[in-house]
C-alpha positions as CSV (number, residue, x, y, z in Angstrom):
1,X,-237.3,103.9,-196.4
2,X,-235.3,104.5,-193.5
3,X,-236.9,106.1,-190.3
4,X,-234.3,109.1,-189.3
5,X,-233.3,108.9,-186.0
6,X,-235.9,110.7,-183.2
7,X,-233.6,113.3,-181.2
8,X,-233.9,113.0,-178.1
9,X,-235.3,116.2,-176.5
10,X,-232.6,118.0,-174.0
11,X,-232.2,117.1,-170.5
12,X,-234.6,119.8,-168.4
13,X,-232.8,120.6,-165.7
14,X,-233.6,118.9,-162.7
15,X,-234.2,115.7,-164.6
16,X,-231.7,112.8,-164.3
17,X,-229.9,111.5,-167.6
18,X,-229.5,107.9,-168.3
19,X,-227.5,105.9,-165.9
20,X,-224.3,104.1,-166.4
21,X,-223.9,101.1,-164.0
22,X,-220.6,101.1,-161.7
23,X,-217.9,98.3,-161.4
24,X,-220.2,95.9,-163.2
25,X,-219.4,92.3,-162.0
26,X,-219.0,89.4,-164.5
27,X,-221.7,87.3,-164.7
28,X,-222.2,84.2,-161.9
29,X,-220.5,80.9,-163.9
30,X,-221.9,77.9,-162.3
31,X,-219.7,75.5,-164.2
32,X,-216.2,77.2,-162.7
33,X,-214.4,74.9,-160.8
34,X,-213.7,75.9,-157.0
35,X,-209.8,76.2,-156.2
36,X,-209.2,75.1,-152.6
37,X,-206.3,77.1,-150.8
38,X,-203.4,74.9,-148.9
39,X,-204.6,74.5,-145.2
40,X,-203.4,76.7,-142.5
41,X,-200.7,75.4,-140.5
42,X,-201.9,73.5,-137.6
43,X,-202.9,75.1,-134.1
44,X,-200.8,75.7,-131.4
45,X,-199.6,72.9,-129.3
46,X,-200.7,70.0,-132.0
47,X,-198.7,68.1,-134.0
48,X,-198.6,67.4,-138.1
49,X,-199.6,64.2,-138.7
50,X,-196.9,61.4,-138.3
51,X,-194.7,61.1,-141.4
52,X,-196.0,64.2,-143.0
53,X,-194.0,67.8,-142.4
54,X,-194.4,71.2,-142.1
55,X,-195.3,73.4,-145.7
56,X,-192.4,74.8,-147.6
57,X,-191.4,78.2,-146.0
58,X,-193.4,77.4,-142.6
59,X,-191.6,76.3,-139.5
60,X,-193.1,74.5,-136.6
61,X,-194.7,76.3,-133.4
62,X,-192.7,77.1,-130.6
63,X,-191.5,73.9,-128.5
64,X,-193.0,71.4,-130.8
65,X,-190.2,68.9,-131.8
66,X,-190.2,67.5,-135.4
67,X,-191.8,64.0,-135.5
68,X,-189.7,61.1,-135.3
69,X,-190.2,57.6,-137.7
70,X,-189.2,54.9,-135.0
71,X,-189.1,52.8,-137.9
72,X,-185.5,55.1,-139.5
73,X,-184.3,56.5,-136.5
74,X,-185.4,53.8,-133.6
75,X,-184.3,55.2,-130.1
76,X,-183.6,53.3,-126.8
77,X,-185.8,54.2,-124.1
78,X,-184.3,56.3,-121.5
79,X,-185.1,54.4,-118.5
80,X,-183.6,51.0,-120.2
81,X,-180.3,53.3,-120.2
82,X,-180.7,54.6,-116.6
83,X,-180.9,50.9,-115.8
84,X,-178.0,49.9,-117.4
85,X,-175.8,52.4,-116.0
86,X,-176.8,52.0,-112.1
87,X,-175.8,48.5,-113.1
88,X,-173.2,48.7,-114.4
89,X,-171.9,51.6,-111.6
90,X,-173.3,48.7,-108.8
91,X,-171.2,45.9,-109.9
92,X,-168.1,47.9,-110.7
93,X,-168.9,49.4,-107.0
94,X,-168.6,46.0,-105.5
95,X,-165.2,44.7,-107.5
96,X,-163.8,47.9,-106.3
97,X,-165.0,47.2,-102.7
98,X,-163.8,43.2,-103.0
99,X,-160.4,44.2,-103.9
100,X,-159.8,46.6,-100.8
101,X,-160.6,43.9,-98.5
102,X,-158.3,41.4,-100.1
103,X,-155.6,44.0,-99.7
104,X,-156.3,45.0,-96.6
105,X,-156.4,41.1,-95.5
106,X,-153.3,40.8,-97.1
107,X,-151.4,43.4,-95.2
108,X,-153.2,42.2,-91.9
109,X,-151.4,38.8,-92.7
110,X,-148.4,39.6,-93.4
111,X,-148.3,42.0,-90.3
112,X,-149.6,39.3,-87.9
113,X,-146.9,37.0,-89.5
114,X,-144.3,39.3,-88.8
115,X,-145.2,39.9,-85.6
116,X,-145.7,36.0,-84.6
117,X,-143.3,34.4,-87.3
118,X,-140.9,32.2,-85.2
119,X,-137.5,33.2,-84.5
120,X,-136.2,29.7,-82.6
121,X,-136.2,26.4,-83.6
122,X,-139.7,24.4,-82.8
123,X,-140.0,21.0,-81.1
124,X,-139.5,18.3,-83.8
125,X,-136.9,20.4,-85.7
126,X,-133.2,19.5,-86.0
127,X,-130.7,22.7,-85.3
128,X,-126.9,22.7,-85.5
129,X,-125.0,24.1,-82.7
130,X,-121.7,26.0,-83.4
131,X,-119.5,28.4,-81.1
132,X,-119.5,27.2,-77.5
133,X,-121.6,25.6,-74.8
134,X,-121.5,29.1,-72.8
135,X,-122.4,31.2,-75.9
136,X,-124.3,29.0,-78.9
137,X,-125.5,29.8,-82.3
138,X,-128.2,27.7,-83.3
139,X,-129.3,27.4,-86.9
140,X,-132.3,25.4,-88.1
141,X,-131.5,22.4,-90.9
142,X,-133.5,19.8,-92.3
143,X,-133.1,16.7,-90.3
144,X,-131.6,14.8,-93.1
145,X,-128.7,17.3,-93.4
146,X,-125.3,15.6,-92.6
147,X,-124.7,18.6,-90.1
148,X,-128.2,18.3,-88.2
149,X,-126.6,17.2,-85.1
150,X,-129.4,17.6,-82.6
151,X,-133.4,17.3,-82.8
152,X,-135.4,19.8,-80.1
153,X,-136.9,17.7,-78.0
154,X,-138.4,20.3,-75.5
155,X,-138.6,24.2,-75.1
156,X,-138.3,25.6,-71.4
157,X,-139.1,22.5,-69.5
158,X,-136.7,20.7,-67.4
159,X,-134.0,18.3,-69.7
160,X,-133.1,14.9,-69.1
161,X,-129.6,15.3,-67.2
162,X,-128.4,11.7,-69.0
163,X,-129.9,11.9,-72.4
164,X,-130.1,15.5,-73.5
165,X,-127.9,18.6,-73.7
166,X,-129.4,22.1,-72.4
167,X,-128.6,25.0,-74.2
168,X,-130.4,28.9,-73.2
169,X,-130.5,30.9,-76.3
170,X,-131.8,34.7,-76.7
171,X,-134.7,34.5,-78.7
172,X,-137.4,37.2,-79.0
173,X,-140.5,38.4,-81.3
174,X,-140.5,42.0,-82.5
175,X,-137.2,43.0,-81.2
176,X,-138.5,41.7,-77.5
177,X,-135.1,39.2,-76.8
178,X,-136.3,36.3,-74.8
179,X,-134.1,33.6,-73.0
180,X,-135.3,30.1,-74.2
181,X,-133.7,27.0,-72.9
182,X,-134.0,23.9,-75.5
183,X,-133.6,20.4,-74.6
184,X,-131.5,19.2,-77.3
185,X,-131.3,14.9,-78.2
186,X,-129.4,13.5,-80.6
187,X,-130.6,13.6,-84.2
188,X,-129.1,9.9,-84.3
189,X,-129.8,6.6,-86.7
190,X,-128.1,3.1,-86.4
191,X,-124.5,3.6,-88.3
192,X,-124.2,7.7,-87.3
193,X,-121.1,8.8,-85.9
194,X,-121.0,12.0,-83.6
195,X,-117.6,13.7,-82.0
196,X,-119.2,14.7,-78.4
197,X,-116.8,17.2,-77.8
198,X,-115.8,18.5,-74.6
199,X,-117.1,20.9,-71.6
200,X,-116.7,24.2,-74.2
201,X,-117.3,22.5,-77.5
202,X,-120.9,21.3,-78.8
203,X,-121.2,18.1,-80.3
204,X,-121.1,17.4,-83.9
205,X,-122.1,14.6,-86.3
206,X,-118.6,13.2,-88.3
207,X,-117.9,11.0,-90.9
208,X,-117.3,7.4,-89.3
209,X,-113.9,7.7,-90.7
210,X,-113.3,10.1,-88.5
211,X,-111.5,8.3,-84.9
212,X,-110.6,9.6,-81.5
213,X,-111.4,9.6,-77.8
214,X,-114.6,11.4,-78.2
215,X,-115.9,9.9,-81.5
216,X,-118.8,7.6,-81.1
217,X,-120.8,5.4,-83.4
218,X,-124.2,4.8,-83.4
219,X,-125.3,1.2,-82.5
220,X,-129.2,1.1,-81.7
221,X,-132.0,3.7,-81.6
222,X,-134.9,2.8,-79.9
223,X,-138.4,4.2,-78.7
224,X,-140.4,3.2,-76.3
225,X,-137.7,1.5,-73.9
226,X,-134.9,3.2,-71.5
227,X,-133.9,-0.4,-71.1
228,X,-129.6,-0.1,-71.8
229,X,-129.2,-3.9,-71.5
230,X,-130.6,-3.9,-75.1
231,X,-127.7,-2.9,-76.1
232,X,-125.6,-4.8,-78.2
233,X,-121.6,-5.5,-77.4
234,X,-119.7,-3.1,-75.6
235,X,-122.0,-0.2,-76.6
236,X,-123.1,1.9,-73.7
237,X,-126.8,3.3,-73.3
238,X,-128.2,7.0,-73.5
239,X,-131.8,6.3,-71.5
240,X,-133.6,9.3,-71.6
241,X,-136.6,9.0,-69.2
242,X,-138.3,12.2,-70.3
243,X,-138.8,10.9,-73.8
244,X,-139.0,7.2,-73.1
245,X,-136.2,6.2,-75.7
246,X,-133.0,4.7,-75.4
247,X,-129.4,5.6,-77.7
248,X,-126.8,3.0,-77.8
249,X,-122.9,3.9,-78.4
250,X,-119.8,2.5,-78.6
251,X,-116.5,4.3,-79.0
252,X,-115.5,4.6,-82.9
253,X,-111.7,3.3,-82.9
């Protein structure tokens, strides 16, 4: 037999009805795994960790530079390239500086030697004479040269009168003209022939073919001695006492 449901008597005014419970929460499950959230990004003025980067869709802070693998993307240290540089400035410094100075000690030579290069014959050298006694040309040769006629044998000293012929030529350094007087010998060896000339005319060396009144072939040459007895035959003696040496002649006919 079923019990009919008991009515419940009406709510009296005044008198609270049942209660229904608000935003009811689900019940605490022990056994639910906790989810951990990504980290935040790291604070300001730190770093990630080297080798690891920044989360998707974040960007680093402000003035923080991306780290660097030395091991992928190794970098030279700046101060080993500040080195190198100075060096290499230095030395490049000091070539640039060594090659002024040889110029400019090559232009100082060539200036002093164009201000003290020679313009006469020297003592020791052999010259030909051309034109005439009262105005000469004199040209340097080597002494071997068939037309070396005389050898300098002094520069503005007094000449043997006997032995040696005088001749004043304008000379001069840097456009400065300069009268120099040369003692001029014979540029003579044993089997030489020479055409003395005259008063106007210079004397010159000849083949000994060559004959006449003024044409004279070379007997003796010797140093050391102004003694003209040594002479052999007929030839006659040049002493000159200046240079202590003696020339022996004789008359090519």
């Amino acid at each position: 037999m079923s019990v009919p449901p008991q009515e419940q008597p009406p709510s009296q005014p005044g008198t609270p009805g049942p209660q229904v419970p608000l935003n009811p929460q689900a019940p605490f499950n022990p056994q639910a795994p906790f989810t951990a959230q990504a980290p935040m990004n790291p604070p300001v003025g730190q770093q990630a960790p080297m080798g690891q980067q920044a989360p998707m869709g974040q960007q680093m802070p402000m003035g923080q530079q991306p780290p660097v693998d030395p091991q992928t993307n190794p970098q030279q240290p700046s101060g080993a390239k500040s080195f190198a540089g100075n060096l290499a400035r230095g030395v490049l410094g000091k070539v640039i500086g060594l090659v002024v100075v040889l110029v400019l000690i090559g232009v100082g030579f060539l200036i002093y030697s164009a201000v003290t290069k020679k313009t006469g014959p020297q003592v020791g050298e052999c010259v030909q004479v051309t034109g005439t006694t009262s105005d000469p040309d004199m040209s340097s040769l080597d002494c071997g040269d068939a037309n070396a006629t005389y050898v300098v044998n002094a520069i503005n000293e007094d000449c043997d009168a006997d032995a040696e012929t005088e001749y004043s030529i304008n000379s001069g350094r840097s456009g400065q003209a300069t009268l120099v007087r040369y003692c001029l010998g014979l540029n003579a060896k044993a089997g030489d022939c020479f055409d003395l000339g005259d008063m106007s005319t210079p004397t010159t060396k000849v083949a000994c073919t060559q004959t006449g009144s003024d044409v004279y072939k070379v007997t003796l040459v010797a140093e050391q001695t102004v003694d003209v007895n040594k002479c052999p035959g007929d030839s006659q003696g040049l002493a000159n006492a200046k240079r202590n040496s003696l020339i022996c002649l004789v008359p090519n006919e």
